[in-house]
C-alpha positions in Angstrom: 8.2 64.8 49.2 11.6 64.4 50.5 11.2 60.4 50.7 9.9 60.8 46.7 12.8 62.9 46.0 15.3 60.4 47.7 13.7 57.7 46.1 13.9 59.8 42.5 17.6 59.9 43.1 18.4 56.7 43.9 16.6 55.3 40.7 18.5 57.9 38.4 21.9 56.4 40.1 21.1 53.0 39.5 20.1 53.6 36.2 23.5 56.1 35.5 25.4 52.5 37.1 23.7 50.1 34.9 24.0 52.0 31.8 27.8 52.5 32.9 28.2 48.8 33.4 26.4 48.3 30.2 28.8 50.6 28.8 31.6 49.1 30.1 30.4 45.6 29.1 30.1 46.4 25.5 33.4 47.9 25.5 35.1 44.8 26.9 32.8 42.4 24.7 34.0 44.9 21.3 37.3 44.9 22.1 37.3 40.8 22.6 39.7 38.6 19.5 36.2 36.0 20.0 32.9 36.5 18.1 30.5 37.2 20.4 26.6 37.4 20.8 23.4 36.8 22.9 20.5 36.0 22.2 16.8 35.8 24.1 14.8 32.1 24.1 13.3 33.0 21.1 16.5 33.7 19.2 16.5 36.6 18.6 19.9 39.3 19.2 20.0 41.1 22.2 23.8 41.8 22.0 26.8 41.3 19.2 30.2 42.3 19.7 32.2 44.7 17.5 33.8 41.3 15.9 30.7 40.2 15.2 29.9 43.7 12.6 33.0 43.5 11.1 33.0 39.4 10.1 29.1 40.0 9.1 29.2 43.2 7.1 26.3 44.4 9.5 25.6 47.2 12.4 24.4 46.8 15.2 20.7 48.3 14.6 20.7 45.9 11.8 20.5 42.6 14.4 19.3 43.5 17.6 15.7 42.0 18.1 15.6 40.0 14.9 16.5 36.4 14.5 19.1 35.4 12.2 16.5 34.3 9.7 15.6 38.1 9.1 19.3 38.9 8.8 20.8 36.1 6.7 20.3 33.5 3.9 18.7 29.8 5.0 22.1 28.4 5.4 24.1 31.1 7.1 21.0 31.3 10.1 20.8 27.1 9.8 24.4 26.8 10.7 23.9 29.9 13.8 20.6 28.0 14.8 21.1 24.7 15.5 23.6 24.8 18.1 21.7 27.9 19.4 18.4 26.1 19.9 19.8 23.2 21.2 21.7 25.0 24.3 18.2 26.6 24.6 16.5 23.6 24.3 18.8 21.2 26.9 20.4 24.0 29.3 23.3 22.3 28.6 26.6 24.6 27.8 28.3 23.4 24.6 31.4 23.4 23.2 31.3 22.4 19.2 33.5 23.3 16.0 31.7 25.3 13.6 32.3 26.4 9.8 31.3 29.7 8.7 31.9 31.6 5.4 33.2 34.6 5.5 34.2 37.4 2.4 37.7 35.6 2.2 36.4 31.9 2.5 35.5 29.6 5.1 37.0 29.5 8.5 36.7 27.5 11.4 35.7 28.5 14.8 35.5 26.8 18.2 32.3 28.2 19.6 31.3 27.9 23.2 27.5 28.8 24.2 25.9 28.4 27.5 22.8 29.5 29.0 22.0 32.6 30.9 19.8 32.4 33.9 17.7 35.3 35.4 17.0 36.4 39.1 14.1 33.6 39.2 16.6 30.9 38.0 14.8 30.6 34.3 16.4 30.7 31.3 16.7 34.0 30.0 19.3 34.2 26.8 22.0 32.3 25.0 25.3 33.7 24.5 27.8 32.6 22.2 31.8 33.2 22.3 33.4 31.5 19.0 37.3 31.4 18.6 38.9 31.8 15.0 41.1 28.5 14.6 41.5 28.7 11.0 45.3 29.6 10.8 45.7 26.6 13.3 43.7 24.4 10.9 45.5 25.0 8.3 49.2 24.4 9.8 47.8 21.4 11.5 46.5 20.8 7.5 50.2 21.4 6.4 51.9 19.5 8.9 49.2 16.7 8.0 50.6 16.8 4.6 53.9 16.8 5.1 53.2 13.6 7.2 51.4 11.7 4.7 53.9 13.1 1.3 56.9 11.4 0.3 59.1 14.6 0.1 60.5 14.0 -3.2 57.9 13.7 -5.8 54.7 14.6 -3.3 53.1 11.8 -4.2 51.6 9.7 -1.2 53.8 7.7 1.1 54.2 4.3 2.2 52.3 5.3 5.6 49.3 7.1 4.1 49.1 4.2 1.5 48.7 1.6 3.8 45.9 3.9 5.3 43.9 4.4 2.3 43.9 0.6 1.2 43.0 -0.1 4.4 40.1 1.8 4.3 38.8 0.9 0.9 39.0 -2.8 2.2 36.7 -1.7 5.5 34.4 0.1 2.1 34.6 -3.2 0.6 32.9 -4.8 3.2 30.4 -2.7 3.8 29.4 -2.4 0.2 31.2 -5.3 -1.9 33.4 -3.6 -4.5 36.7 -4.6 -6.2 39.7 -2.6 -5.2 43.1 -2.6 -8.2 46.3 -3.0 -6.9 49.2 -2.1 -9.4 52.9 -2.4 -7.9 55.5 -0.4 -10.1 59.2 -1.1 -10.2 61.5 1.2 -12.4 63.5 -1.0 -14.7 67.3 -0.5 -14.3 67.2 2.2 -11.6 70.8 1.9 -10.3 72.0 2.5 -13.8 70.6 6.0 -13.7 72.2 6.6 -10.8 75.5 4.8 -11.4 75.9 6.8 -14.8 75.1 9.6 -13.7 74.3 10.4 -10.5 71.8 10.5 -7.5 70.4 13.9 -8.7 70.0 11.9 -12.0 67.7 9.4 -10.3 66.0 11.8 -8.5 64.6 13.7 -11.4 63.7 10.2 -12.9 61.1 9.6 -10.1 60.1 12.8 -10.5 59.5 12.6 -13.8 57.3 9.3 -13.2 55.5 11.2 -10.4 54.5 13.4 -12.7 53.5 11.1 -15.4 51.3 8.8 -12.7 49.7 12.4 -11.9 48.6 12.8 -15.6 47.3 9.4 -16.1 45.4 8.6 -12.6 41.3 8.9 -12.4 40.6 11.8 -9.4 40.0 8.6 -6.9 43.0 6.9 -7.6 45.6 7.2 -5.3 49.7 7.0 -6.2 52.3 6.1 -3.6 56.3 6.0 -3.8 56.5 2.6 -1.6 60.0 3.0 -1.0 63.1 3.6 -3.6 62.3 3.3 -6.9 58.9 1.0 -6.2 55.3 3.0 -6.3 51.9 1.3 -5.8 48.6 2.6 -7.4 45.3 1.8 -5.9 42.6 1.7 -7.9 38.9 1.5 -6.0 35.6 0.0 -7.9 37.5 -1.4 -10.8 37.6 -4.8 -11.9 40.5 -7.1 -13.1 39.9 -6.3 -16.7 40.1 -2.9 -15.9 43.2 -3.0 -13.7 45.2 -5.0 -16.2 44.5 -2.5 -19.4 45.9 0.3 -16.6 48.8 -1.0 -16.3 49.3 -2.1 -19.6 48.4 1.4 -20.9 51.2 2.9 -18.1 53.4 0.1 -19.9 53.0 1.7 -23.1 53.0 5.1 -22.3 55.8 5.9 -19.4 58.7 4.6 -22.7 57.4 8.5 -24.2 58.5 10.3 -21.3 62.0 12.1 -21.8 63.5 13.0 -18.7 66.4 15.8 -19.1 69.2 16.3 -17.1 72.5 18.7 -17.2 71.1 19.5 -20.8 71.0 15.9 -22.2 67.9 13.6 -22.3 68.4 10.4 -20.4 67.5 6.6 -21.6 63.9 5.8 -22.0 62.1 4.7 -18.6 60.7 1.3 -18.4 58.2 -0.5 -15.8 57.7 -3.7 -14.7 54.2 -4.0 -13.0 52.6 -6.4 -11.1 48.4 -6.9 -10.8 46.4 -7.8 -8.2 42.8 -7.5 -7.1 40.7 -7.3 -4.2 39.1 -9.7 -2.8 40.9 -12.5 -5.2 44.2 -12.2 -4.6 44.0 -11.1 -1.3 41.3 -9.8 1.4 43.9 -8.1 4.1 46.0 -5.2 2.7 49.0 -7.7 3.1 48.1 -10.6 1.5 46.7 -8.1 -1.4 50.2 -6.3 -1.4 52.3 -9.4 -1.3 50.6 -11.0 -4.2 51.4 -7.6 -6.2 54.2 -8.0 -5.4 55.2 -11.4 -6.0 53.9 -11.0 -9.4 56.1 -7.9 -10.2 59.1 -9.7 -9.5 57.7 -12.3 -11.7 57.5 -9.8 -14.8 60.9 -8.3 -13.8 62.5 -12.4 -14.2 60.6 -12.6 -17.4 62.8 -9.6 -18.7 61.0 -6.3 -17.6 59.3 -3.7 -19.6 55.9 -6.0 -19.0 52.5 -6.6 -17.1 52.0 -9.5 -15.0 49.0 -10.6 -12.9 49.0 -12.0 -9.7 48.2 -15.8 -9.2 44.6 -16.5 -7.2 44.9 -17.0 -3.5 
């Protein structure tokens, strides 16, 4: 009839729009910088972007109607699933930072994923757009660096020091442990630099940066506290401990030859003051103060020696 043919016509023009718009959604979803995907309530693909083949190694075919447990090992779907489940779950759009390993390392993404509704108001599918941040990471990661480095022998500064005890005196009293101060003083300093030169002294601390690098434990950590002064902290050792450090650095720092303009310069020597937490101190000041005191107390006792702080 001419109503059936009318009727015929109008469904094959709606269906010539929607796969247009389909069409035309793909294209503007694969040509998107974001990783993008849907998925139904049951989490499985209805949709990924052109991104998303490229990042994944897969097609398109390879997704669509599975659930990223079919596609990908345990951890790779875990890490997709959570997050997917729970906008699924709550109706709740979310915004969350996500790691995700990719064929040149791990990258970091900040992934947004709401809920998609139907005519009837329900729930119909989850879709996901996730933003590569990893370049930003890692110059906020340099810049981070640069903050906490003392730029002349990249070890730790005074600022990041003062951090880190801190927070292995908050670990302390959570879990009782013994924190190992050791404060560092280069014996004779200015005559480096008075004999020969500021460029002299500087390749002295370097040298002794380098030197504290060699002879720290991987949860050690080594400041330059200002000038020629540097300050080790030592977490979960004891006083016994602490004290055969320094004394060991004592020893060992007179072997180092430092060269400069072609000539090797007078043999370093430290004087080194001891403390311990929590008795010499239990605040990062009173700890640091004691060090300190009793480095000034081996420096007036002629140098080149180890003393130990008095009990608070």
């Amino acid at each position: 009839s001419i109503i059936n043919q009318h009727d015929m016509h109008l469904i094959d023009q709606q269906t010539e729009q929607l796969s247009e718009s389909a069409d035309q959604l793909q294209a503007i979803l694969d040509n998107s910088t974001a990783l993008i995907y849907l998925k139904d309530t049951q989490g499985r693909y209805i949709l990924v972007n052109r991104l998303y083949e490229k990042l994944f190694h897969v097609s398109r075919a390879e997704v669509i109607g599975k659930t990223s447990y079919d596609v990908y090992p345990i951890e790779i779907a875990e890490n997709f699933c959570e997050s997917d489940q729970k906008v699924l779950r709550t109706s709740i759009p979310l915004e969350i930072e996500e790691t995700i390993q990719h064929s040149d390392g791990l990258h970091s993404y900040i992934s947004v994923k709401f809920p998609l509704r139907n005519a009837a108001g329900e729930i119909s599918a989850m879709c996901s757009f996730s933003s590569d941040i990893t370049p930003l990471k890692r110059v906020e990661e340099a810049l981070r660096e640069q903050s906490v480095r003392d730029p002349l022998t990249n070890l730790f500064n005074r600022r990041y020091m003062e951090e880190a005890l801190g927070r292995e005196i908050r670990r302390s009293i959570r879990s009782p442990h013994s924190i190992g101060i050791i404060m560092v003083d280069i014996d004779s300093f200015k005559g480096f630099n008075d004999t020969y030169g500021h460029a002299a002294g500087d390749a002295v601390l370097r040298a002794l940066a380098d030197f504290f690098n060699e002879h720290i434990r991987g949860g050690d950590v080594t400041c330059r506290y200002g000038g020629e002064e540097f300050v080790l902290i030592l977490p979960d050792v004891s006083l016994t401990e602490t004290l055969g450090r320094a004394e060991q650095l004592c020893r060992d720092v007179r072997q180092i030859q430092v060269q400069y303009q072609g000539a090797n310069l007078e043999a370093i020597t430290l004087s080194l003051g001891v403390a311990i937490f929590p008795e010499h101190g239990d605040t990062s000041e009173t700890l640091l103060k004691a060090a300190d005191k009793a480095l000034y107390q081996a420096k007036a006792a002629g140098r080149d020696r180890v003393v130990v702080a008095e009990s608070a």
